[in-house]
N, C-alpha and C positions, 0 to 999 in steps of 0.2 A: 184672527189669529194668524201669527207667520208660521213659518218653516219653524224657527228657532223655537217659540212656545210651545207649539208641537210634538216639538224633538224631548224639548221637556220637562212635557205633564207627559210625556210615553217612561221619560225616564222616572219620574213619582210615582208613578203607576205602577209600574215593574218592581220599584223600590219597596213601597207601600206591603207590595205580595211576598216581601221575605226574599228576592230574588238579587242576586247579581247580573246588571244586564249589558249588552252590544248592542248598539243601535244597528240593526240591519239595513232600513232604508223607511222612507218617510217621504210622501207628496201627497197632491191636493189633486182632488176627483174632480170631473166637471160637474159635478153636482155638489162641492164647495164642502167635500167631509176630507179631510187630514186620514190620510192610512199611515199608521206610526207600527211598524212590524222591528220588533225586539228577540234578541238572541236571551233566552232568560236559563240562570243557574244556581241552584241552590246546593249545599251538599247529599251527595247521591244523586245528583236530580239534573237536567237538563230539556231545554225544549224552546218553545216560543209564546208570545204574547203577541198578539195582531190586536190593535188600540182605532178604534175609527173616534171623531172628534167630528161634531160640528166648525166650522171654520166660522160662523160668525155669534151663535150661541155660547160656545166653547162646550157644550155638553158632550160627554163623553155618552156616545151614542151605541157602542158594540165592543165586544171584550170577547177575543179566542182566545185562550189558554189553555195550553199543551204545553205541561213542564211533567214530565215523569219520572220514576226513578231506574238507574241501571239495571235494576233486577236478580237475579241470580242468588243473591243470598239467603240466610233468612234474618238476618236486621230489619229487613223492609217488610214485615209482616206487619204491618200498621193495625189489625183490628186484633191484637191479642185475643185469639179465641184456642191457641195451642193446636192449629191443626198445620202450625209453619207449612203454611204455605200450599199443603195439598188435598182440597177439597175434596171430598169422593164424585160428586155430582149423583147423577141422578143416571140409575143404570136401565140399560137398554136391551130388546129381546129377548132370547133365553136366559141373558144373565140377570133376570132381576129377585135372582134367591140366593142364597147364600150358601154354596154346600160344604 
């Protein structure tokens, strides 16, 4: 696999995940695996994709992905359970009764 094939199967990859991507930067290890690091964006959302590749397999050997969303709203409450967004957790020392 060259640079160019590289460049992309990082860019199908990124594509594949619903993402709009930047190639950040992409070279070959001495241990012969393609590092393809991607600027990835969706709406709401932003982050990265780091892609490793065998260089003579072609097997797509490792996948980071870190694409998240801006936050702050509550649109981005992804598990509709109506507690938008503020969990009580779980309380601590004297406060664990309700007066």
């Amino acid at each position: 696999m060259n640079y160019d094939e590289a460049v992309r199967r990082g860019f199908d990859q990124c594509r594949s995940r619903g993402y709009q991507c930047d190639l950040q930067e992409a070279h070959l290890t001495g241990n012969n695996v393609w590092k393809v690091k991607m600027r990835a964006y969706a709406p709401g959302a932003k982050g990265h994709l780091h892609l490793d590749y065998d260089a003579y397999t072609r097997n797509l050997l490792k996948v980071n992905e870190k694409v998240k969303g801006k936050g702050g709203g509550h649109d981005d409450d992804w598990d509709d359970d109506d507690d938008h967004g503020h969990g009580r957790g779980k309380k601590k020392g004297h406060a664990h009764r309700d007066d």
